[in-house]
C-alpha positions, 0 to 999 in steps of 0.5 A: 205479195210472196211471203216465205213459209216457215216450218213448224219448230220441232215438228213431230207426229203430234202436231204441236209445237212449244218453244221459249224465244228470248231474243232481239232479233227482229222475224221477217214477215212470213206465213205458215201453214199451222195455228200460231199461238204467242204470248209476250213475256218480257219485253215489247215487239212491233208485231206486224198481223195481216197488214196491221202494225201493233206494239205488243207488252207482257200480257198480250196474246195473239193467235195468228192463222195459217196463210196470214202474213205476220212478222216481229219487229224488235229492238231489244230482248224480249221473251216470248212463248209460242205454241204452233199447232195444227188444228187436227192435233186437237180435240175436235171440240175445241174446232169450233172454240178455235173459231169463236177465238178468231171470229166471235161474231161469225161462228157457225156450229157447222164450220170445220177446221180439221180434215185436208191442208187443201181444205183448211187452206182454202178455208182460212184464206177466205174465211178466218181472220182476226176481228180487225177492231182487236188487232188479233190481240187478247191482254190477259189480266194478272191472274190469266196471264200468270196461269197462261204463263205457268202452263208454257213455263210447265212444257219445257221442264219434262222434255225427258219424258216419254214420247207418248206422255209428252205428246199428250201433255202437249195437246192437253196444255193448248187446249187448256191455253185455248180455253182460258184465252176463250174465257178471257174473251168471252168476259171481255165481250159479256162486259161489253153487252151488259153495258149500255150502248150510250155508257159504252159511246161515252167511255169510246169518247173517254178513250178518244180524248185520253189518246189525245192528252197524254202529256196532260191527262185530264182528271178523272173526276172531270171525265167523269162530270163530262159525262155526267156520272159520278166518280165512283159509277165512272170507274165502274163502267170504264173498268168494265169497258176496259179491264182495267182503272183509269189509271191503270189504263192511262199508265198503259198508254203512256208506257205504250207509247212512250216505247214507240218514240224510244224505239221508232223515234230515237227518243232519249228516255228522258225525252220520252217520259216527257213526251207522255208527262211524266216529269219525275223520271224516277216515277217513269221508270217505276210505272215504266217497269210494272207496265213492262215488267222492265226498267227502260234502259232494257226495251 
């Protein structure tokens, strides 16, 4: 299928973009040929990535290759920071960094993004694409996320100074952007090794049966006695797993899929907050807005 191309905004000889989009207008499904990079804000959007529709909150970051058709699908204002970049305009170190972002488990140190548009065309159509079992998406934890957050906040507050300086701020603060989302993966995947194969079977089986008992979520303690660890080594290896608590996680679902049924199906948020199980509204909307960063009426 033919999908438009978009333009790089702002594009100038550095190669980079930056740009703070806050809006509730949905993007068609296009494709470019630079490296985009995003972070949600405030808000939620149904990003559609290389054929896979994927509901993104504050804290989701994603990097979308060049000739992969992605687009946004959003119902109410949402803010969101882009960087647009090509891979030239970068140090050539951070080459092989860019790749082991996109593909943690294939990386060579012989492959080369940087040289021709033909070369890197060719190659990223055969060859990059997003690990299918994370969607594209990194969620950043608190702390990441506000650093990330402050390097984007920091390009739109000197757009009066010197070409040349701001050019150079514009390369370094991707780089250090890129370098704190390899991090951020890096851990995840270093967690991911040192736990044992069967913690981590036990933990899928976790994820599997609270994806099913939204509206019921079952104790955590009796998780925990299912899979024969005490309470307090069962939150241990689930935050490793995760990231995150077992509340905390649990909330995120709820939320997350509280805002496809207001969004997708039309729900009323009472309807919704029911829906997941939480019967005290008040609650909803409390844990509603620290999971978003916003009340419900606003998504």
């Amino acid at each position: 299928m033919e999908y438009p191309y978009f333009e790089m905004h702002m594009r100038d000889a550095s190669g980079i973009a930056f740009e703070h989009w806050t809006d509730s207008r949905s993007v068609e499904i296009h494709m470019h040929e630079y490296y985009e990079l995003f972070l949600i804000s405030r808000g939620s959007c149904l990003h559609v990535f290389d054929g896979v529709e994927t509901l993104l909150i504050p804290g989701d970051s994603v990097i979308v290759p060049p000739y992969t058709a992605h687009g946004f699908s959003i119902s109410k204002v949402s803010s969101i920071y882009n960087c647009q970049f090509f891979p030239e305009a970068l140090d050539s170190k951070f080459i092989k960094l860019l790749r082991e972002i996109l593909l943690p488990d294939e990386t060579s140190a012989e492959d080369d993004l940087s040289g021709s548009s033909e070369k890197n065309a060719a190659m990223t159509q055969q060859t990059v694409r997003p690990n299918p079992a994370r969607r594209g998406v990194i969620h950043l934890n608190p702390r990441e996320y506000a650093f990330v957050e402050s390097l984007f906040e920091s390009m739109f507050e000197n757009y009066d100074d010197a070409k040349q300086l701001y050019a150079l701020k514009k390369q370094k603060f991707t780089e250090v952007i890129l370098l704190e989302l390899h991090q951020a993966l890096h851990r995840q995947n270093r967690i991911y090794r040192k736990t044992a194969a069967g913690n981590n079977l036990a933990i899928a089986d976790v994820l599997a049966s609270m994806e099913e008992h939204l509206a019921d979520p079952p104790a955590f303690n009796d998780l925990a006695a299912a899979c024969g660890f005490s309470p307090n080594h069962f939150r241990k290896i689930f935050r490793e797993a995760t990231g995150l608590s077992p509340v905390k996680y649990m909330n995120r679902l709820r939320i997350t899929r509280a805002c496809e049924y207001i969004q997708q199906d039309g729900m009323t948020t009472v309807e919704a907050a029911e829906k997941v199980g939480f019967i005290d509204l008040n609650y909803f909307s409390r844990v509603f807005k620290q999971v978003m960063g916003c009340p419900p009426s606003k998504i």
